[in-house]
PyMOL CGO cylinders between C-alpha atoms (Angstrom):
from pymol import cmd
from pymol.cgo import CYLINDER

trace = [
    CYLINDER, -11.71, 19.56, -3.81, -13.32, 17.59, -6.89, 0.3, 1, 1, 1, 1, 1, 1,
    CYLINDER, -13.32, 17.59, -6.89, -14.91, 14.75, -5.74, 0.3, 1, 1, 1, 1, 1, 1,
    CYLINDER, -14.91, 14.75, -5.74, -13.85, 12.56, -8.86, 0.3, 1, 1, 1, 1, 1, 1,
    CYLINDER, -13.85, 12.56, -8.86, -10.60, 13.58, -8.15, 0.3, 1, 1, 1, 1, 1, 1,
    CYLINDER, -10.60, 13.58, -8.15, -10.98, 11.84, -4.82, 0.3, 1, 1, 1, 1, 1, 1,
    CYLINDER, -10.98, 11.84, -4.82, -12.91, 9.23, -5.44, 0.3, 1, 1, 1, 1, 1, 1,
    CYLINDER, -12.91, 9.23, -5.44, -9.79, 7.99, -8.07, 0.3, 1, 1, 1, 1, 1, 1,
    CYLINDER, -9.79, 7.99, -8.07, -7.78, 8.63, -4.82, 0.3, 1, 1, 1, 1, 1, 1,
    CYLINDER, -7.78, 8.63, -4.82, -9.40, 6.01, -2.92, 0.3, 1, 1, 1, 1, 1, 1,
    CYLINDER, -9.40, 6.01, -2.92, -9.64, 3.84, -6.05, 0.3, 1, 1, 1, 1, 1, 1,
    CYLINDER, -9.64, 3.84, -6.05, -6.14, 3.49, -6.18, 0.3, 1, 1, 1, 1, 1, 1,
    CYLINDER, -6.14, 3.49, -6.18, -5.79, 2.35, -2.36, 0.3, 1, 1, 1, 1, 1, 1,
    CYLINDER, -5.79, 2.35, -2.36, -8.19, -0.51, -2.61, 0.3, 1, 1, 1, 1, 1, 1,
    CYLINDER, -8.19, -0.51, -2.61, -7.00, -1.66, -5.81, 0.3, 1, 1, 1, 1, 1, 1,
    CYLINDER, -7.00, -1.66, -5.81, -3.64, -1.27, -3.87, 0.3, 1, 1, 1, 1, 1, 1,
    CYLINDER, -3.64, -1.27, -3.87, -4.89, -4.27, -1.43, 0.3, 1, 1, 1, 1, 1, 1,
    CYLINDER, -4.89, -4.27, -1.43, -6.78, -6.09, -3.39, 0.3, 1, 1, 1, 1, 1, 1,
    CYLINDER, -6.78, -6.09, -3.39, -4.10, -6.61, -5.28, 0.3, 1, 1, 1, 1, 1, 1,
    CYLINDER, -4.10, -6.61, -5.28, -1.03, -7.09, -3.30, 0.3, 1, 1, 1, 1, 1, 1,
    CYLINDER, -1.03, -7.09, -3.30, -3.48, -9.66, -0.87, 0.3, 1, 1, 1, 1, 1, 1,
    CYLINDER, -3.48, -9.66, -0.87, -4.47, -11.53, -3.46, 0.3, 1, 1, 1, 1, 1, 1,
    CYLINDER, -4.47, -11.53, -3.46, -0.72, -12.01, -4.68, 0.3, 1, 1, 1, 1, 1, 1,
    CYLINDER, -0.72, -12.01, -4.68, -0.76, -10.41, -8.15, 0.3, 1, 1, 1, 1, 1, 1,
    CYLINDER, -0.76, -10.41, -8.15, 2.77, -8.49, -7.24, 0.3, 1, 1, 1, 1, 1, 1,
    CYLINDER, 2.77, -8.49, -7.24, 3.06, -7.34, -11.10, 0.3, 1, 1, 1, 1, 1, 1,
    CYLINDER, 3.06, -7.34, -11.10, -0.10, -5.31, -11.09, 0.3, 1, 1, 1, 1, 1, 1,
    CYLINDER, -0.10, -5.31, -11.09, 0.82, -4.07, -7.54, 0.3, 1, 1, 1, 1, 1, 1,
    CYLINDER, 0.82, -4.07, -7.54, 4.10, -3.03, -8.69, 0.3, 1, 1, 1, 1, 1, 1,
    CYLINDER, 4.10, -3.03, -8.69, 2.06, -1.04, -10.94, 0.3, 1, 1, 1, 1, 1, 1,
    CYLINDER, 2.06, -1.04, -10.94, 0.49, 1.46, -9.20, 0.3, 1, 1, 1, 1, 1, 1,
    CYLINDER, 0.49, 1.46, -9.20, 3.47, 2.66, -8.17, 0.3, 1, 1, 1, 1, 1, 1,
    CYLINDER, 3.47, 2.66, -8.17, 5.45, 5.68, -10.30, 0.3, 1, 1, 1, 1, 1, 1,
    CYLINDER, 5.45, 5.68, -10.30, 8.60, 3.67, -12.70, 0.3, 1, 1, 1, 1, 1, 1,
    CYLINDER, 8.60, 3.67, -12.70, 10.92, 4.80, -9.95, 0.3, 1, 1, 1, 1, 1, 1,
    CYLINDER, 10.92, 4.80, -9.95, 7.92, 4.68, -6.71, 0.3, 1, 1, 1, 1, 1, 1,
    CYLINDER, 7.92, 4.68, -6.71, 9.14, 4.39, -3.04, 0.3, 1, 1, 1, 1, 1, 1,
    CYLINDER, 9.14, 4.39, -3.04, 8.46, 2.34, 0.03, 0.3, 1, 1, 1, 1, 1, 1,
    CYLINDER, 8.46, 2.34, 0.03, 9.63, 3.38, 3.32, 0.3, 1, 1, 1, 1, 1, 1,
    CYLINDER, 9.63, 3.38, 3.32, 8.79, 1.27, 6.21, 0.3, 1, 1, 1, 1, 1, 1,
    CYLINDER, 8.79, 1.27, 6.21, 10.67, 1.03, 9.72, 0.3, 1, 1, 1, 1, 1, 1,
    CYLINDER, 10.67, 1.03, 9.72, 9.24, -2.99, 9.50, 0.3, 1, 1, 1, 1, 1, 1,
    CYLINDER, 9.24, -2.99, 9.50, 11.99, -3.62, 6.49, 0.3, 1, 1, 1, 1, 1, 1,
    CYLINDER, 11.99, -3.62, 6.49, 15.31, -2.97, 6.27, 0.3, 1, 1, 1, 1, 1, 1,
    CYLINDER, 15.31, -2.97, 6.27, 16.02, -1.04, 3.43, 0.3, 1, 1, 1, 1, 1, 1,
    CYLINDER, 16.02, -1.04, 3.43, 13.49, 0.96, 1.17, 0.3, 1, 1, 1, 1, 1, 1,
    CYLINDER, 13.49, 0.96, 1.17, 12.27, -0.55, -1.98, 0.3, 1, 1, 1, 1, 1, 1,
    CYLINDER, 12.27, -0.55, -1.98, 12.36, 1.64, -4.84, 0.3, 1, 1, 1, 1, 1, 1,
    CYLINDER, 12.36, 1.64, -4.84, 11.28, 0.92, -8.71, 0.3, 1, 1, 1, 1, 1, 1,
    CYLINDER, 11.28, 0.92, -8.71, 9.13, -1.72, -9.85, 0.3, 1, 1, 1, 1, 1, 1,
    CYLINDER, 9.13, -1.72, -9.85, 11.35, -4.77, -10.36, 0.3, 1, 1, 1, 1, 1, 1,
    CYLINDER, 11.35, -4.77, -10.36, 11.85, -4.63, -6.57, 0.3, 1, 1, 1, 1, 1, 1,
    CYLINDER, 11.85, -4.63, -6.57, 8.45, -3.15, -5.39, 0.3, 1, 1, 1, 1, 1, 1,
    CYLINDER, 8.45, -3.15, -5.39, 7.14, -6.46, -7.43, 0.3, 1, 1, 1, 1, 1, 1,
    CYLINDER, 7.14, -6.46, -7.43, 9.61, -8.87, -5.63, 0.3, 1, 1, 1, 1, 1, 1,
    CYLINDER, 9.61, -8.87, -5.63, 8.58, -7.14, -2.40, 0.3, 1, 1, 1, 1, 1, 1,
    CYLINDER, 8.58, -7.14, -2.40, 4.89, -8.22, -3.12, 0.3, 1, 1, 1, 1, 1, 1,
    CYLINDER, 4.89, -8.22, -3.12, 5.66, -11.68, -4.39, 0.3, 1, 1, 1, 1, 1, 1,
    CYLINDER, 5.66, -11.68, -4.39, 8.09, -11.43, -0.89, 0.3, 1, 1, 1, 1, 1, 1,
    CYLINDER, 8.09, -11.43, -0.89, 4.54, -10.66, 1.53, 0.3, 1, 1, 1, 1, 1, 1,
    CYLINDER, 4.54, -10.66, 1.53, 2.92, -13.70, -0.44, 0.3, 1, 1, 1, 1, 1, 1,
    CYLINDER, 2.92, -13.70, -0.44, 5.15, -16.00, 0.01, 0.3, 1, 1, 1, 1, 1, 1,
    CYLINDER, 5.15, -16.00, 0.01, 5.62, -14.53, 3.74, 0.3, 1, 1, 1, 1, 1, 1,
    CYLINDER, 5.62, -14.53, 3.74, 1.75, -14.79, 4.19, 0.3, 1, 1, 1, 1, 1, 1,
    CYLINDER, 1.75, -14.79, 4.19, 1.90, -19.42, 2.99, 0.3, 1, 1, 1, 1, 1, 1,
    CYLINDER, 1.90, -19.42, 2.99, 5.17, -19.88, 4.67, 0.3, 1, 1, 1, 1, 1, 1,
    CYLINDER, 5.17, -19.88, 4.67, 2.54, -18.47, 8.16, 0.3, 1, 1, 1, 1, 1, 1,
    CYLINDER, 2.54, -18.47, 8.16, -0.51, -20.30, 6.97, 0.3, 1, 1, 1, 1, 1, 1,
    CYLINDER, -0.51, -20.30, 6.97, -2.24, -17.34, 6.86, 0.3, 1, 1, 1, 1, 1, 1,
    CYLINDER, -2.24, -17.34, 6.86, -4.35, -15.12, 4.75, 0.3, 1, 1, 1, 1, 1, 1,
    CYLINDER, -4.35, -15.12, 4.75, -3.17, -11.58, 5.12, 0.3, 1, 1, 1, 1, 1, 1,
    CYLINDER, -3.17, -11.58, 5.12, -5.38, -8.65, 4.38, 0.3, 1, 1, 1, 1, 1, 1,
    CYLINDER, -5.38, -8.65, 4.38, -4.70, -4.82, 3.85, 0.3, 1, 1, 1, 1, 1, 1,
    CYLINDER, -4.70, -4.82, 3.85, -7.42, -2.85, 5.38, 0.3, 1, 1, 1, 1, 1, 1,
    CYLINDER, -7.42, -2.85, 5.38, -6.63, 1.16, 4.94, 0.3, 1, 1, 1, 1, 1, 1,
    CYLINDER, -6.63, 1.16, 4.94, -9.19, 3.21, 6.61, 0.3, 1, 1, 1, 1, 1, 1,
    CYLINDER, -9.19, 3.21, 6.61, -9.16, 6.95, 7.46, 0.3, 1, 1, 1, 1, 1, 1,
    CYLINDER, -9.16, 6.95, 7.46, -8.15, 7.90, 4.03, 0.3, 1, 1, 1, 1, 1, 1,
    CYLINDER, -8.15, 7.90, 4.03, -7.21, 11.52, 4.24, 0.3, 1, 1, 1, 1, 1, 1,
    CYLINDER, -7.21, 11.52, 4.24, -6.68, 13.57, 1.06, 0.3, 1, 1, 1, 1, 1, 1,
    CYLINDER, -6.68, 13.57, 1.06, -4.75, 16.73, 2.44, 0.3, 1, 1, 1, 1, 1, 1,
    CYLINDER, -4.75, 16.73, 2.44, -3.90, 18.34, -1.15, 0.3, 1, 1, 1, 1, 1, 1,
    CYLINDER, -3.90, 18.34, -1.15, -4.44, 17.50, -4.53, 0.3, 1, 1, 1, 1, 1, 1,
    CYLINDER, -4.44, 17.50, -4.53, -4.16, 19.14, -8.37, 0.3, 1, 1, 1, 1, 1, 1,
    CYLINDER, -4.16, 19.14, -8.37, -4.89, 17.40, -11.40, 0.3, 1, 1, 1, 1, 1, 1,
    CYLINDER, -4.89, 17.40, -11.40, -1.16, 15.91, -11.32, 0.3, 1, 1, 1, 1, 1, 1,
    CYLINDER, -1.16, 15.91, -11.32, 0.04, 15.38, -7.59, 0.3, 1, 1, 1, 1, 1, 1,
    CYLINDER, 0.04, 15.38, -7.59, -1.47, 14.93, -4.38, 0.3, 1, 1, 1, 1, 1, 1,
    CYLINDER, -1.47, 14.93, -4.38, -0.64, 13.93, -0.84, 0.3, 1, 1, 1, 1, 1, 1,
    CYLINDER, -0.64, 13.93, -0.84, -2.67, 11.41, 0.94, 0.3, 1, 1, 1, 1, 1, 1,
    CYLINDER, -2.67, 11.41, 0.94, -2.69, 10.30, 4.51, 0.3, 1, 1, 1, 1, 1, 1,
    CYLINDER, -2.69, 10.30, 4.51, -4.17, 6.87, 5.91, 0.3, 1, 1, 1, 1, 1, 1,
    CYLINDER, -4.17, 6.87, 5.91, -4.24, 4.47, 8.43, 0.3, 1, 1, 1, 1, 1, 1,
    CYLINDER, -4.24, 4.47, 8.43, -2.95, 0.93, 7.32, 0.3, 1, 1, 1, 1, 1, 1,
    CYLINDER, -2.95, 0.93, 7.32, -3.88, -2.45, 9.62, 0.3, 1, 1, 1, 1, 1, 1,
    CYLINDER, -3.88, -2.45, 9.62, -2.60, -5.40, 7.98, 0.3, 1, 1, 1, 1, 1, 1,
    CYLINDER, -2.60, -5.40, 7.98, -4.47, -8.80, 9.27, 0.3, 1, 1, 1, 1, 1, 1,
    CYLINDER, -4.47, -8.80, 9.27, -3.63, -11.87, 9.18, 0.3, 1, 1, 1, 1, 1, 1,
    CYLINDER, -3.63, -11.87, 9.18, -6.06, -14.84, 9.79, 0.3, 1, 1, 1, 1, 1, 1,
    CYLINDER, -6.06, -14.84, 9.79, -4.50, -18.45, 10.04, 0.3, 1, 1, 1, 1, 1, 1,
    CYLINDER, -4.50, -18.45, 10.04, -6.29, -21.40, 8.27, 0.3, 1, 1, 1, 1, 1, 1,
    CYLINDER, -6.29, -21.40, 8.27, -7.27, -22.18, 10.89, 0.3, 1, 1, 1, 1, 1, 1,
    CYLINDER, -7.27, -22.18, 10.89, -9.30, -19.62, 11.41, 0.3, 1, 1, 1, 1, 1, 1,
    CYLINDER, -9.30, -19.62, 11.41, -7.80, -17.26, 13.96, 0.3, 1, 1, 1, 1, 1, 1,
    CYLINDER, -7.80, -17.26, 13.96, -7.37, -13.84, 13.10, 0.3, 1, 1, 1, 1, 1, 1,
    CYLINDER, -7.37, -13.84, 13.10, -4.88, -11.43, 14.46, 0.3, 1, 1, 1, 1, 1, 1,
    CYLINDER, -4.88, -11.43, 14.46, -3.90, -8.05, 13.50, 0.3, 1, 1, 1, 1, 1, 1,
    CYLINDER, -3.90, -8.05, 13.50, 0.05, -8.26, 12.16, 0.3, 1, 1, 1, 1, 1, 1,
    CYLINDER, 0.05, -8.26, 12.16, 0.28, -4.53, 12.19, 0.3, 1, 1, 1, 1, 1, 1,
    CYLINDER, 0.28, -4.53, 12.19, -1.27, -1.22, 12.73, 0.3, 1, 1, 1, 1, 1, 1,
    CYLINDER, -1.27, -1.22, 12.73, 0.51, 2.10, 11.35, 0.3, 1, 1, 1, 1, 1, 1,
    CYLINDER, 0.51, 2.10, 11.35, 0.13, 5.40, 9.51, 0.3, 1, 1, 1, 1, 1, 1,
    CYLINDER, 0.13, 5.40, 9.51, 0.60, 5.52, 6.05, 0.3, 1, 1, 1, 1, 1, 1,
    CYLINDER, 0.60, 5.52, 6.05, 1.58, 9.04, 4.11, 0.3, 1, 1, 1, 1, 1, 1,
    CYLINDER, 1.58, 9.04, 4.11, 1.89, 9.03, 0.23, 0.3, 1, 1, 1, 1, 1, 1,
    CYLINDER, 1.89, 9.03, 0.23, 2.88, 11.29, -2.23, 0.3, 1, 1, 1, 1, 1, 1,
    CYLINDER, 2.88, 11.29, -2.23, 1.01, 10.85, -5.25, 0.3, 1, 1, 1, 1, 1, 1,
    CYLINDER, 1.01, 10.85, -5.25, 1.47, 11.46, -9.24, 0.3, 1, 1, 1, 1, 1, 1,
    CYLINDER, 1.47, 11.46, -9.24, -0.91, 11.89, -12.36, 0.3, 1, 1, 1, 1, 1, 1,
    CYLINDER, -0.91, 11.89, -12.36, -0.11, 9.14, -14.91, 0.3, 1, 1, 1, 1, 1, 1,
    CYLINDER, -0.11, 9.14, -14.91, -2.48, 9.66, -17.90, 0.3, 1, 1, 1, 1, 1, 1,
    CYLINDER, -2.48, 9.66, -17.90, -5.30, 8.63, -16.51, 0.3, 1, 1, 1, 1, 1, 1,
    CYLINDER, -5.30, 8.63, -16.51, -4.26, 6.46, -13.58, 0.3, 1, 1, 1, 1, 1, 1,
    CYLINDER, -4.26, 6.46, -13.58, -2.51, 7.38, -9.75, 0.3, 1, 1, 1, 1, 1, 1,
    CYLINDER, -2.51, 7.38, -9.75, 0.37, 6.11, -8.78, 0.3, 1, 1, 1, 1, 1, 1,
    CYLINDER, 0.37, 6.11, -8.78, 2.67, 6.59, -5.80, 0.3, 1, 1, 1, 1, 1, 1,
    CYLINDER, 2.67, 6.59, -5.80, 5.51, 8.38, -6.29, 0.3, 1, 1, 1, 1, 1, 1,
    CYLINDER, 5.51, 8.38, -6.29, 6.64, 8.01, -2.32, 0.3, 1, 1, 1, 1, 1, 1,
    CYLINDER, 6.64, 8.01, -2.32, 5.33, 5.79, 0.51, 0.3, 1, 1, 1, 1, 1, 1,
    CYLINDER, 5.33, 5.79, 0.51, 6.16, 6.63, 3.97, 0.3, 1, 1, 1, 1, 1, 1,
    CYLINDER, 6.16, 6.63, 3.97, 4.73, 3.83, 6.57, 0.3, 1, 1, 1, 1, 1, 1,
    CYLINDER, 4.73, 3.83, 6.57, 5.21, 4.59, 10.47, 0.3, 1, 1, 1, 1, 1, 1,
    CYLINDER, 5.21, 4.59, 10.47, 4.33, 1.56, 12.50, 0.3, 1, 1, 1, 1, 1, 1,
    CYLINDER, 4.33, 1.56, 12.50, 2.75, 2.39, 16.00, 0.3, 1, 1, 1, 1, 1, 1,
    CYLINDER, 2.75, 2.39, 16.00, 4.49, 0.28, 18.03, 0.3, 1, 1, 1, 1, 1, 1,
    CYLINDER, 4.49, 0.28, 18.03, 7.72, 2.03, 17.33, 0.3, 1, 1, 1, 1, 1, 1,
    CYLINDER, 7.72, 2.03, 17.33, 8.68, 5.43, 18.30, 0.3, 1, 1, 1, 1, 1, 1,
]
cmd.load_cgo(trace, "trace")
């Protein structure tokens, strides 16, 4: 596999958390494909498109000062199983932290994430986002 090709891979993922942590929902919104997906067991419903994958980010900031917290997205494991020049599928593990003001830090949740990915000009985006927490079956 290319390694630039991968290396934009993992681009996209931290610019993922850097964004969405430090509450700029828009540009988060963003890397996801016009109609993107998020699946997660921890919400009710999925979120797809960009209007609501942007209120679901300014959601998690306004989630993380109603808790006092700072809340961090730490993906590690980052597993590129297949990729072309125009789609790929990517694999992770996803902790999100949260440390109160306080100063005590706790992780919030721990869980696998597995994304299907699309070529937009130059840029990644997810085109799916399937999160599985591990504290649920």
């Amino acid at each position: 596999m290319d390694s630039a090709l991968v290396i934009g891979i993992q681009q996209l993922y931290a610019r993922q958390s850097h964004l969405i942590d430090g509450g700029h929902a828009e540009a988060w919104a963003r890397t996801f494909a016009p109609d993107g997906e998020f699946h997660s067991p921890t919400y009710p419903a999925p979120v797809v498109g960009r209007d609501r994958l942007r209120a679901f980010a300014e959601d998690f900031a306004h989630a993380a000062r109603e808790a006092g917290e700072v809340r961090r997205h730490v993906v590690t494991n980052l597993l590129v199983e297949s990729a072309d020049t125009t789609h790929a599928q990517v694999s992770a593990y996803l902790q999100v932290v949260g440390t109160r003001v306080t100063g005590d830090t706790r992780i919030l949740r721990l869980t696998t994430i597995s994304d299907r990915l699309v070529r937009d000009g130059e840029a990644w985006r997810v085109a799916r986002r399937d999160v599985r927490r591990d504290d649920t079956a």
